[in-house]
C-alpha positions as a Markdown table, in Angstrom:
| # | Residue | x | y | z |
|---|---|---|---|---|
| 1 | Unk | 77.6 | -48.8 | 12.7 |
| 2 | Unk | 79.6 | -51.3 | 11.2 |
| 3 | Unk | 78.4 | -50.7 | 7.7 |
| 4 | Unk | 79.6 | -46.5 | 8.5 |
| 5 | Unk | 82.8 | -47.7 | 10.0 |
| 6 | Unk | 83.5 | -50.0 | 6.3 |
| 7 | Unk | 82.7 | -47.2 | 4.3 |
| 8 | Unk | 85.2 | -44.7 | 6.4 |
| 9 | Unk | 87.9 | -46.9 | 6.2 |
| 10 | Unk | 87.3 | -47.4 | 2.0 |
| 11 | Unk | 86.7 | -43.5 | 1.7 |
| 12 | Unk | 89.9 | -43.1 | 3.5 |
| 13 | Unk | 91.7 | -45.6 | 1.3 |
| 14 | Unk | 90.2 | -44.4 | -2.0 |
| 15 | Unk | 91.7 | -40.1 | -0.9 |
| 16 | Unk | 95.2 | -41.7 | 0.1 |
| 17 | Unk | 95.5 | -43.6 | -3.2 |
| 18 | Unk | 94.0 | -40.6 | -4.8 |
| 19 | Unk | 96.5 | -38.5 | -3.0 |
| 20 | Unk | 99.3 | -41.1 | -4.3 |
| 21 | Unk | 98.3 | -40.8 | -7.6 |
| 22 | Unk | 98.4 | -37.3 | -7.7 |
| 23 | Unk | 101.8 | -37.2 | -6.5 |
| 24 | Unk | 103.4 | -39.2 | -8.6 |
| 25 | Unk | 105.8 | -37.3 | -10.7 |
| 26 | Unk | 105.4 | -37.9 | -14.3 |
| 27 | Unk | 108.4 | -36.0 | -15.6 |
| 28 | Unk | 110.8 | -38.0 | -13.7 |
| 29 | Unk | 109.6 | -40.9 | -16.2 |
| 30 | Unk | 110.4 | -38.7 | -19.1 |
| 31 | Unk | 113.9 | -37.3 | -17.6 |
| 32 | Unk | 114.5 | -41.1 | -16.9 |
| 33 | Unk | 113.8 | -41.7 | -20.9 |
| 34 | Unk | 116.0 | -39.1 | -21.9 |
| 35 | Unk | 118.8 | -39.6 | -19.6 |
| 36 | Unk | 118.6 | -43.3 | -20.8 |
| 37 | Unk | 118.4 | -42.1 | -24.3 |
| 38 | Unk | 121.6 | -39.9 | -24.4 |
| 39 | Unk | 123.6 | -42.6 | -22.6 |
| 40 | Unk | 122.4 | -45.2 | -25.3 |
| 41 | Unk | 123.8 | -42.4 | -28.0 |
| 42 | Unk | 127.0 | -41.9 | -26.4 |
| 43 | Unk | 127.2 | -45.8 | -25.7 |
| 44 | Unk | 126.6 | -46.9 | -29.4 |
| 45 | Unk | 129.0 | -43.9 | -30.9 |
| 46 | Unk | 132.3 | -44.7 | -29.0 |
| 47 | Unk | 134.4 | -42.9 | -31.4 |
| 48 | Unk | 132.2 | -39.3 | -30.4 |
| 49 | Unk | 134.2 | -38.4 | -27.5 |
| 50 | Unk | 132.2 | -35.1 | -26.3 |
| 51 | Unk | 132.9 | -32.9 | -23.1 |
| 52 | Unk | 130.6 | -32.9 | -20.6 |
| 53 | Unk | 130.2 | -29.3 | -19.0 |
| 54 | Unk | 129.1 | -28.2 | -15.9 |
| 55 | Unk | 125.9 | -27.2 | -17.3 |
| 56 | Unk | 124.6 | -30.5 | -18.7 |
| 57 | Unk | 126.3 | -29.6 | -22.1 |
| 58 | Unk | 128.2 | -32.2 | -24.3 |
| 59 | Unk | 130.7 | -30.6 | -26.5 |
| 60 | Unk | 133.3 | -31.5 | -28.7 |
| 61 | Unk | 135.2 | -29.8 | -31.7 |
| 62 | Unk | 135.5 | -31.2 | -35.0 |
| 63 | Unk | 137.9 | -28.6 | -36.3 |
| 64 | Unk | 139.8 | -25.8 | -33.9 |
| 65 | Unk | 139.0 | -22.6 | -35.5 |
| 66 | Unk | 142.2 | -19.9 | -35.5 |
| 67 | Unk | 139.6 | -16.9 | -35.0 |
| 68 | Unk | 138.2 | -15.0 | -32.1 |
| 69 | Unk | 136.3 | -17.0 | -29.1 |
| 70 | Unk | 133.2 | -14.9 | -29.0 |
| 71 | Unk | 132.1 | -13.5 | -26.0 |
| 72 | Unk | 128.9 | -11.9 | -24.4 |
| 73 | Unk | 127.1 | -9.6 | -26.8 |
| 74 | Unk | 129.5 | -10.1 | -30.0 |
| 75 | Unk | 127.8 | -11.0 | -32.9 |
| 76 | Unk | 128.1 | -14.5 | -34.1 |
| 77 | Unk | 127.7 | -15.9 | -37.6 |
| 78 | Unk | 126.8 | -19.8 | -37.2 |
| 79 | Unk | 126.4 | -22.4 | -40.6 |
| 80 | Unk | 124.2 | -25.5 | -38.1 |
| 81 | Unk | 121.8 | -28.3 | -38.7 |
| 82 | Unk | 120.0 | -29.7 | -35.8 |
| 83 | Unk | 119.2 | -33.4 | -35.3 |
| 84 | Unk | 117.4 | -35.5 | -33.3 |
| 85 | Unk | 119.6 | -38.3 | -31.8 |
| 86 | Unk | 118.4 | -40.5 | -34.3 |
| 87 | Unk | 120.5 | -38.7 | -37.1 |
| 88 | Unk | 117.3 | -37.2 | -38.6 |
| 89 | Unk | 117.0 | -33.8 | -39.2 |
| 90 | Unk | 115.3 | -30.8 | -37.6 |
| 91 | Unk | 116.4 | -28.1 | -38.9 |
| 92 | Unk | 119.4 | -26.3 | -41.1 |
| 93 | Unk | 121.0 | -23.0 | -42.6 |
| 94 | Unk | 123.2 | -24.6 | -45.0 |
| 95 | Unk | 122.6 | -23.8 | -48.1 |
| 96 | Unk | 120.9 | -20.7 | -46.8 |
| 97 | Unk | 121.9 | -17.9 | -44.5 |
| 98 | Unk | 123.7 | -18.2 | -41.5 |
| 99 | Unk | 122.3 | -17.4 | -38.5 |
| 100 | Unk | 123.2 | -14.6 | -37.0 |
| 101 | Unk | 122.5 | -13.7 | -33.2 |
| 102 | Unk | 124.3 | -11.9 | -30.2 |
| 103 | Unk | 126.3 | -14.4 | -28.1 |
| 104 | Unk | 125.1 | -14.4 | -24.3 |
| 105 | Unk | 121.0 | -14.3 | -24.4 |
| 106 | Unk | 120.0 | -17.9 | -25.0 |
| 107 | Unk | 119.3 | -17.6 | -28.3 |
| 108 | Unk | 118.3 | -20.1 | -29.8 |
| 109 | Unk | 118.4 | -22.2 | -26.8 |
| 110 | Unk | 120.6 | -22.0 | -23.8 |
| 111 | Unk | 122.9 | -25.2 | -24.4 |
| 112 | Unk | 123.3 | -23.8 | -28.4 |
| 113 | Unk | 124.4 | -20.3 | -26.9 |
| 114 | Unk | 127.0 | -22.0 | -24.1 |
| 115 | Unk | 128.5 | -24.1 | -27.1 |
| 116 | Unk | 129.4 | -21.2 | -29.4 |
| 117 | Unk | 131.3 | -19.6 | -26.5 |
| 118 | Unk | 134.1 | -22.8 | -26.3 |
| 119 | Unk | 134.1 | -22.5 | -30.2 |
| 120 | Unk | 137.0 | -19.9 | -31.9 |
| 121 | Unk | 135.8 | -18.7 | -35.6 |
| 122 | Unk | 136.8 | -20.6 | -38.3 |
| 123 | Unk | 135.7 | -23.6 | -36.3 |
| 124 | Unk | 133.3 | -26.5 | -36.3 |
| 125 | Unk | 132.3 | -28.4 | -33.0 |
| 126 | Unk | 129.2 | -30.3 | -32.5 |
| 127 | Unk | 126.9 | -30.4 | -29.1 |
| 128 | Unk | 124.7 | -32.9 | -27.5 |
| 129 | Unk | 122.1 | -30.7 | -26.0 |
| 130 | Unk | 120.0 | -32.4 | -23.0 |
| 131 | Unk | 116.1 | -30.6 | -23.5 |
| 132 | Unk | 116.9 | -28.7 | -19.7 |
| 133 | Unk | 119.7 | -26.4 | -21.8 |
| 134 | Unk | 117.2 | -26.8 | -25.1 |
| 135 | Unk | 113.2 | -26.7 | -25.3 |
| 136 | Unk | 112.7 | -28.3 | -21.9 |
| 137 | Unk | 109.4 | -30.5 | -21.2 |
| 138 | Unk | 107.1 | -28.4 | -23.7 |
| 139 | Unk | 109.3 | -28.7 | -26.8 |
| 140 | Unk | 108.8 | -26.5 | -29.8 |
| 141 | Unk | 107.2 | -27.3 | -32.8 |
| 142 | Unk | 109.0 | -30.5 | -34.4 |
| 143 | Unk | 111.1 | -30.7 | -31.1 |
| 144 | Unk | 108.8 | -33.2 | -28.4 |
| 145 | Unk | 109.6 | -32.4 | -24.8 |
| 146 | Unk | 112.3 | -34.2 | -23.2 |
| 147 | Unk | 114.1 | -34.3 | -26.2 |
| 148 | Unk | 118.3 | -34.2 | -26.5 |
| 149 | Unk | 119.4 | -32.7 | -29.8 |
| 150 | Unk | 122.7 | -32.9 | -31.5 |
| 151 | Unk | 123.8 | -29.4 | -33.3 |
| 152 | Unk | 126.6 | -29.6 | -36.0 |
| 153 | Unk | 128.0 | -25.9 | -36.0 |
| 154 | Unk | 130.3 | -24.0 | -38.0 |
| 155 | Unk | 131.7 | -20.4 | -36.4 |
| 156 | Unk | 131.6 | -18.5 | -39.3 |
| 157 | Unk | 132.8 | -15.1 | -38.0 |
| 158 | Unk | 132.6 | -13.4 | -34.9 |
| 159 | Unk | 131.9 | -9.6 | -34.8 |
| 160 | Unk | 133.1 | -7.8 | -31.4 |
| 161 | Unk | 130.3 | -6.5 | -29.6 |
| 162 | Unk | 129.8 | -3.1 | -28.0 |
| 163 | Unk | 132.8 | -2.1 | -25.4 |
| 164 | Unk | 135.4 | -4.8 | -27.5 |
């Protein structure tokens, strides 16, 4: 009896740690990382004074362009290189061909599509991209998950979209 009654109490003890376990959220831990980590970016580079958006976005211009703002479904011409906020690189057009997309779709990423539309053409503005408003907790390919990027961009030209 007493031996059943032991055993009831450590069964019930082993499910509710179980249970515990279970619902323990790992993604806060990496949501904590990354939070930590753009805060330690923007702490150690005083002198990069970004715009926070609504949307999670940081943004700031490098060079005004006198152009067109693009907006939804224009074409936009972009010159970009994507880093890690390390400095090191992911990915770049220069030297190649711009990339060219319609403006309003997400394309490439959400947080890369939101910054071209504060940007006029003929400008250059770089964006600090949490991974919610980039590749999220998967990642893509080079990119881990729960990863903020940086995106220097260049607005090469802005081509109105149908209806403009």
């Amino acid at each position: 009896m007493i031996k059943n009654y032991y055993q009831s109490i450590l069964l019930f003890s082993a499910a509710i740690l179980l249970l515990s376990l279970g619902s323990c959220d790992p993604a806060k831990k990496y949501e904590k990382a990354e939070a930590e980590a753009i805060a330690n970016y923007l702490s150690s580079n005083p002198a990069d004074t970004f715009k926070l958006e609504q949307s999670g976005l940081y943004y700031r211009d490098e060079l005004v362009g006198t152009g067109r703002t693009p907006v939804a479904y224009d074409t936009v011409d972009v010159i970009f290189t994507g880093k890690f906020l390390d400095g090191s690189e992911f990915v770049t057009t220069v030297g190649g061909s711009d990339y060219v997309f319609p403006l309003g779709e997400g394309y490439p990423i959400a947080g890369f599509d939101e910054g071209i539309s504060y940007m006029k053409e003929g400008g250059r503005a770089t964006f600090l991209i949490p991974s919610k408003l980039a590749y999220g907790p998967y990642g893509y390919y080079t990119v881990p998950g729960y990863t903020a990027l940086l995106y220097d961009v260049q607005l090469v030209k802005v081509t109105p979209g149908p209806g403009k």
